[in-house]
Structures are given as structure tokens and as C-alpha cells.
N, C-alpha and C positions, 0 to 999 in steps of 0.2 A: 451415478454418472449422468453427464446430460446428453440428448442426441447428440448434440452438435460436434460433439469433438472427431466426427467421423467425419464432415462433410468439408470441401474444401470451399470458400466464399465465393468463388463464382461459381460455381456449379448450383450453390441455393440462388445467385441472383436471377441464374438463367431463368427461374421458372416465376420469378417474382412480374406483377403488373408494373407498366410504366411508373405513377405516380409512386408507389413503394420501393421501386429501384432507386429512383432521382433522390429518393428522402434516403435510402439506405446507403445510397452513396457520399453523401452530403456527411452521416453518421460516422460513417464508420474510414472516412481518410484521413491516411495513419499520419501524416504531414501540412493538416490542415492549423490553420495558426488557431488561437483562443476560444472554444465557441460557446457562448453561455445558451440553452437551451433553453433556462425559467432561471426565473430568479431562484437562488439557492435558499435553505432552511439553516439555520443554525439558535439554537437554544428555545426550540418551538417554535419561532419567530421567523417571515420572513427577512431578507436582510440583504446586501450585496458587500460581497467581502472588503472588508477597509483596504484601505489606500495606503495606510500605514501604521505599525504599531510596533509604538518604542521598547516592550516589555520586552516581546520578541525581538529585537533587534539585540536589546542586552544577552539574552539569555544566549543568543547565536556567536555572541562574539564574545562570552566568558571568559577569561583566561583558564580554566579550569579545562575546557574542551583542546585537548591538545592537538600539537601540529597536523599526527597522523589524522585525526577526527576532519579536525577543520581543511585538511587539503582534497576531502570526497566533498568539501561544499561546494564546488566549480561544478560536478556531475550532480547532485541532490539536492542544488538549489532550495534546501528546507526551508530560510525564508519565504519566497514567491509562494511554493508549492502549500506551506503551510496556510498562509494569508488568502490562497485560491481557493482551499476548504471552506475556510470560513470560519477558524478559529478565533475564539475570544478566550480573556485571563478567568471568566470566570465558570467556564466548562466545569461538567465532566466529561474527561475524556480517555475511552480505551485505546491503548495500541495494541494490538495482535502480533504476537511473537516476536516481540521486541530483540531477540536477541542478545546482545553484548550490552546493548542501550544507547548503541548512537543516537537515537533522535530520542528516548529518553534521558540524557543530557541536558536537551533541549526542552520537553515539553514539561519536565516534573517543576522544576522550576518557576518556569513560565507560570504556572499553572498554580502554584504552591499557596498562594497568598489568597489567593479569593475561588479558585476552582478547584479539583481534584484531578490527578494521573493515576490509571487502573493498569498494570502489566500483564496482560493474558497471557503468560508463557508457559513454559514445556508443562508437561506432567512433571510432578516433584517426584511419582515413583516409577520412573524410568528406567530400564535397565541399561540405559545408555551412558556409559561412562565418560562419554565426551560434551554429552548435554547436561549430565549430571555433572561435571565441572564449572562448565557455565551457568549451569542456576547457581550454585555458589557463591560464584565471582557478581552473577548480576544483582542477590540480596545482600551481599557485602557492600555494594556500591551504596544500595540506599541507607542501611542501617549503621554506614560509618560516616554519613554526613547526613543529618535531618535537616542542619539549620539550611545545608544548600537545595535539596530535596523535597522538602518538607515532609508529611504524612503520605509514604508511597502504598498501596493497596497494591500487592501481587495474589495474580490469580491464576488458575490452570487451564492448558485449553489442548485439548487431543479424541482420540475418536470417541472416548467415553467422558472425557469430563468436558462439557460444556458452558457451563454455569461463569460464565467469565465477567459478569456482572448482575445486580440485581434486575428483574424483568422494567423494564424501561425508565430506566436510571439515568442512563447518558446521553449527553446531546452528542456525544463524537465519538466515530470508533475508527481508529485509521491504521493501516497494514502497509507494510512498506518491504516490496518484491518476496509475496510468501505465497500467493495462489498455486505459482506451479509447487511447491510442496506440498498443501494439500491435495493435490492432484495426485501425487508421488503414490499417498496413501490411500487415494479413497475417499479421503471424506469430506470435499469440497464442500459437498450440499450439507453436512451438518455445523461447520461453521459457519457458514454466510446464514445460515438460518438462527446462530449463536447470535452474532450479530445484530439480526435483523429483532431479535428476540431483546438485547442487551439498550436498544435504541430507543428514545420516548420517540411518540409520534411526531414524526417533524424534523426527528434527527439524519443526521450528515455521516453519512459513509464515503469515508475516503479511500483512496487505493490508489499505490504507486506499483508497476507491474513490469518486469521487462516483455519488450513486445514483440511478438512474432509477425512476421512476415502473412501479410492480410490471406494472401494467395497459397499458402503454404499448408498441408493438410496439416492441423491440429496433435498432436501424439496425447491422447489421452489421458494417459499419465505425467505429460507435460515434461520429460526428463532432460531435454535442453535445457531446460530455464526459464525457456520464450512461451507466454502464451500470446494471442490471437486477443485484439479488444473484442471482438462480436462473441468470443466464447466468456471471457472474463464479464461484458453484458448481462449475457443472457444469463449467469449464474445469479449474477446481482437480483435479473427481476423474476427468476426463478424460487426465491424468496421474499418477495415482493418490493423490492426499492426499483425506484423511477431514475434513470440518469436523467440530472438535470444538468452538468456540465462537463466540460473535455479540456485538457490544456496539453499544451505541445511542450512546456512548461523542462521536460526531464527527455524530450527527444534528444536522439544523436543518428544524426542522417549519419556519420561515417559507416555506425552499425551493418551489416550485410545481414543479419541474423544468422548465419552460417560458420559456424565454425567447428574443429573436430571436435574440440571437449565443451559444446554449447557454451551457456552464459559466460561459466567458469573461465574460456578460454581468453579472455575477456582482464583488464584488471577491475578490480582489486588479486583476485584469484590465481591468474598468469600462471594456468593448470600444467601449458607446455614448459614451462621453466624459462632456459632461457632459449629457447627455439624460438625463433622470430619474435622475440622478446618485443625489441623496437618498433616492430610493424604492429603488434596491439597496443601496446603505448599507445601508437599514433592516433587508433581508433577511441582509448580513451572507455569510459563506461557504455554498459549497455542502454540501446536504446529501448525507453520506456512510454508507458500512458502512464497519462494522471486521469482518472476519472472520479467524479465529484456525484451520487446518490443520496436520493432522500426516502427517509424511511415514511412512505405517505399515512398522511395526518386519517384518522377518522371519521 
């Protein structure tokens, strides 16, 4: 675990110098529009993410990606968010617990012809029969269509199996709203250190997260949903990646962060059923950071 998830962010400002506060402030506001800090890394190379790229644009708008898929891209914005990492076609590129494959859909594809897509998901020997469904269903996806997929590499990622790529293999490793589960368990610092391990010098860790209330004490375990950018940070350079960028990119000011059943209460989830159905409707997805790390060079 790391300190921080005990402390609340003003209580560390108070004791911080002028010049450190102004810079930590500047850091870490949760509503602050685009902010490039260095220029970003992608494929060893410095680079500044394109303007535009048609592969992706295809791959986003497939007909294959159906209605349900394609109607979380108003909250998930995968285009922008993706192009703000700093993706190209011809990566390698991990995603961390990919799930069901939503933005596997998207990035195997993309990705298929000139790069490669890595799946770090569950443990294959889980006792979880809910997860152990969905590995299933998610190597079923790749191995009944190759020509759409291409060559997909699934690999495992849990408190004991780390190994989620060869030692710095990848220029990209991106996670999309999973930090508060490993929080759940424990073992926050041995995947981001998986990562950090999975990345050639130079490479780009991405991370989309829902976000907690800056002001609000941290739960260790993260069991809302919501983590805190300054604790999601600090794990980052806890294993040594540099933030070199922030986008407002997946915010939703309606968010309050507060709710009874945390994230979940939220859609897609709509934990309460239909109690006050309409009024989280309204609110729409949780609000999130995008933050953009580089695995620094030697």
C-alpha cells in the first residue's frame, strides 16, 4: 500500500512551501482543460500525438462494434483519449484487464496489420466462475474471427502472475477504469510495477480512471470506484513513470462523486434499479482522469 491513501489533499498542502503548492496546484485541478507537461514518448521516440488518424477512425466506427458498444462512445471518447496517448498502427500495445473487450474491439484491429495487441486479463485458474465465464467468451471473440482481430496474444495478470509481457517489449500499456480493483486486493504496487517492467524505455502508460473528489479522504481499498489523481500519481512514480500529460478529455462535471452504491450507482451499472433511475441517467458516466506516463529512458 502506499502512504497516501490515508491523507486527505489539503491537509498534505498545508504543510507544503509556496512554490510547491502553486506547482501542486496547477497539478493536480481536477477541471483543469488539456495540459501537456513534456512532450509525450511513444515507440522510444519523442513525438506529439497526431492530429488525426484514419486507421483509427475506421476501426471506431466498424459496424461490427454494436449499438450497445458504440453508445458508451459519447462517455469514452476512445477516439480523442486514444490519439492523446499517443498511439500509432504500428505498437505493441498491452491493455490491462481488458474485460469483455470494449476497447479491444477497437485496438486489435487497429493494431493488427503492422503492430501487435497483448490482453492481460484474469487468471485463467480462477476460482471465479463469473470471471471464468468471461475468459471464455473473451478468447472466443479473438479465435472466431482472426481475419478481424488478427494475431491476439492473451496473457494473465493477478497477485501472482505478473508476467503480462515480455521484459520491455511494449511501447504502450493502457488500463481503462481498473486501479480501484487493484486496490480492492492489494496489489496495486505489483501491477504498475508489471507494467513498468512490460514497457521499453520511453514507453507510454496510459490510464483512464474514475475520479474522486480531490478533497475527499482516499478509502484505501478504493471500494467506491473513485480514486483521487494525486494517489493514482503517486503510484505511477512509485514505480518509476514520470506524468508527462493530463486531459479533461473523459471528465463529467455533472459527477458529485457521491453516491450510495459508489461508481456502480452511476450507469452503465444503475446499481439502484429503477430508484431514481432518471436522475442518474441525467448524470450520465462517471467522472474520470486521463493521465498520460512515460516509462523514463536510460
Amino acid at each position: 500500500m502506499f502512504p497516501f491513501h490515508c491523507r486527505r489533499a489539503a491537509d498534505a498542502r498545508a504543510f507544503l512551501p509556496l512554490p510547491a503548492l502553486v506547482f501542486m496546484l496547477v497539478l493536480t485541478t481536477p477541471h483543469a482543460p488539456v495540459t501537456a507537461l513534456a512532450e509525450t514518448r511513444g515507440s522510444g521516440a519523442m513525438h506529439k500525438p497526431a492530429q488525426r488518424d484514419a486507421g483509427l477512425e475506421r476501426a471506431i466506427a466498424a459496424p461490427y462494434r454494436g449499438a450497445k458498444a458504440r453508445a458508451r462512445d459519447k462517455y469514452r471518447h476512445p477516439y480523442r483519449t486514444l490519439l492523446f496517448f499517443g498511439i500509432e498502427p504500428a505498437m505493441t500495445v498491452v491493455e490491462i484487464w481488458p474485460g469483455g473487450g470494449w476497447y479491444s474491439d477497437i485496438l486489435a484491429p487497429y493494431l493488427k496489420e503492422r503492430g501487435s495487441y497483448i490482453g492481460a486479463s484474469w487468471a485463467r485458474d480462477t476460482k471465479n466462475a463469473r470471471i471464468q465465464a468471461a475468459l471464455k467468451r473473451y478468447r472466443a471473440k479473438f479465435a472466431g474471427n482472426p481475419a478481424r482481430y488478427g494475431k491476439v496474444v492473451i496473457t494473465e495478470l493477478s497477485r501472482s502472475k505478473v508476467d503480462i509481457a515480455p521484459a520491455e517489449s511494449a511501447d504502450m500499456v493502457l488500463t481503462f477504469r481498473n486501479v480501484h480493483n487493484w486496490m480492492k486486493f492489494g496489489f496495486e504496487d505489483k501491477v504498475f510495477e508489471a507494467m513498468h517492467r512490460a514497457l521499453k524505455p520511453g514507453g507510454i502508460l496510459g490510464i483512464v480512471e474514475h475520479r474522486n473528489d480531490p478533497e475527499e479522504f482516499q478509502d484505501p481499498q478504493g471500494l467506491s470506484g473513485y480514486v483521487t489523481e494525486e494517489a493514482v500519481i503517486e503510484m505511477a512514480k512509485e514505480a518509476g513513470f514520470e506524468l508527462v500529460a493530463r486531459s479533461e478529455i473523459n471528465a463529467n462535471p455533472k459527477d458529485g462523486h457521491d453516491h450510495p452504491k459508489g461508481v456502480w450507482t452511476l450507469p452503465p451499472s444503475l446499481r439502484l434499479g429503477k430508484k431514481d433511475r432518471d436522475k442518474y441517467l441525467a448524470i450520465g458516466e462517471s467522472d474520470r482522469m486521463t493521465l498520460k506516463f512515460v516509462k523514463k529512458a536510460r
